[in-house]
N, C-alpha and C positions, 0 to 999 in steps of 0.2 A: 638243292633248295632253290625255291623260285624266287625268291625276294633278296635282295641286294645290300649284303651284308657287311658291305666294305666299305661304308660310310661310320659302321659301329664297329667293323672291328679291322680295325686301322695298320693293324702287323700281320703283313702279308703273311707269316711263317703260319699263324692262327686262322686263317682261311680255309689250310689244307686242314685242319682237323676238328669241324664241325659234324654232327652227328646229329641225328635223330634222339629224343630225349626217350624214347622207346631202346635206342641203342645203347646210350648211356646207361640207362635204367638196367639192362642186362649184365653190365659190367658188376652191378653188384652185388657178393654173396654174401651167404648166411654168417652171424655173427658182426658184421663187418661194423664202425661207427663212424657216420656220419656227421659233419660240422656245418648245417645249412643255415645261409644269412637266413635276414627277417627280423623284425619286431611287431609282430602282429599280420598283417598283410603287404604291410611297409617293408618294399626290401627281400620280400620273400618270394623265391623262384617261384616260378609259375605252370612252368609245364611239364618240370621233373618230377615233383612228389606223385601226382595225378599217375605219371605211367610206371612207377616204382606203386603205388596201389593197385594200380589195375593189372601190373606185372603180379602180384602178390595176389591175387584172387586165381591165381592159376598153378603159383609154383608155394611151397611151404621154404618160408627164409624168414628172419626176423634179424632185422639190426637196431644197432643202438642211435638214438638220435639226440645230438646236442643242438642247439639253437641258441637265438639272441633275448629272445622270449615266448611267445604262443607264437602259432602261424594260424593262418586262418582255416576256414572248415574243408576246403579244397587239396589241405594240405595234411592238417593234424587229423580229424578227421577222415580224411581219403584212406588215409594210412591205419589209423585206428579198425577202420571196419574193415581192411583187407587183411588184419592181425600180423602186421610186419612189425611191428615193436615189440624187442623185448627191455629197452631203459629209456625214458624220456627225462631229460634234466635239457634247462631249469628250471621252468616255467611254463605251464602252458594253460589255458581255458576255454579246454571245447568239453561241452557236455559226454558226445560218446566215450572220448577219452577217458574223459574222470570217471566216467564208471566202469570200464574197464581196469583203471588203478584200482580204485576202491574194492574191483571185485579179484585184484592181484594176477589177470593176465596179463598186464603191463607195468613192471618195473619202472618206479618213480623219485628222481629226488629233486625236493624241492628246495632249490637254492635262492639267494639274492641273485638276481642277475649279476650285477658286479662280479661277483668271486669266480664265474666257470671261469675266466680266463685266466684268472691265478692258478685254478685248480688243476687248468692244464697245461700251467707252464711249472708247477710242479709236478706233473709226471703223476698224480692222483689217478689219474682216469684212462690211464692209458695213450694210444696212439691214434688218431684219424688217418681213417682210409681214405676219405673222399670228404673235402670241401665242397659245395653245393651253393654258389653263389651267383645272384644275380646280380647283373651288371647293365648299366646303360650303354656303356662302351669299353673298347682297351685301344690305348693308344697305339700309336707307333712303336715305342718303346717296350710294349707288351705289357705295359700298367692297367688294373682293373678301375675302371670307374666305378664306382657301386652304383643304386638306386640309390630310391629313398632313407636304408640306413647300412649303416658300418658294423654297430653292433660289434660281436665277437668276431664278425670275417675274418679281420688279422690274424688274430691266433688261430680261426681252424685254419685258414691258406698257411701260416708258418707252420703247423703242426700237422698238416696232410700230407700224404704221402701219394695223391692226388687232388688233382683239384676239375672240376666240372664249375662252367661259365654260364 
């Protein structure tokens, strides 16, 4: 990568294992659930949804996706029209999206925001494969800075069994 990334991310150890979001985006297969920050556009990765959609216009996968609330149309959206969803909770408000619930190619539950993290520290929902969080930085220490929100990050990064930065 040509741009200098050791200003943001501070623990040499996390240096060696930067990737293309095209690479990441490979790592993930069919069925898998995702737990990606965000509350609206706030917080929400930026260049992994986009190539996990445009990965999906090419290969047939669908995963499940948890979030903090909607993501924006780059995101919910992106994904929506490359039909990679098959559960969206808890929330979300993009048009293509909701017609697609409505017309039952994509699995929905609509919860309070609040409860998904009860829901999945009860063991309701199953397991996260991949946390998907954006970050301003990670320190030394190899602690995540978030953006602009926190949201559920916590519980998916506690309840992932990966996690993507």
């Amino acid at each position: 990568m040509s741009t200098d990334l050791s200003k943001k991310i501070r623990n040499e150890a996390f240096l060696d294992k930067i990737v293309s979001a095209e690479e990441a985006a490979s790592w993930i297969e069919d069925g898998m659930t995702l737990g990606m920050s965000g509350f609206t556009l706030f917080g929400e990765p930026k260049v992994f949804p986009k190539a996990l959609a445009e990965r999906g216009k090419n290969e047939k996968f669908k995963v499940n996706l948890f979030t903090g609330a909607s993501l924006g149309p780059d995101a919910d959206q992106a994904m929506a029209e490359a039909d990679i969803l098959n559960l969206r909770l808890p929330y979300q408000g993009n048009a293509v999206m909701r017609k697609k619930i409505n017309a039952g190619d994509i699995k929905y539950i609509d919860q309070h925001l609040s409860h998904t993290a009860e829901t999945l520290r009860q063991g309701n929902l199953g397991k996260i494969d991949y946390a998907v969080i954006e970050a301003a930085a990670i320190t030394e220490d190899g602690l995540i800075i978030p953006t602009g929100s926190v949201g559920n990050s916590p519980i998916f990064i506690d309840r992932a069994e990966n996690v993507i930065i």
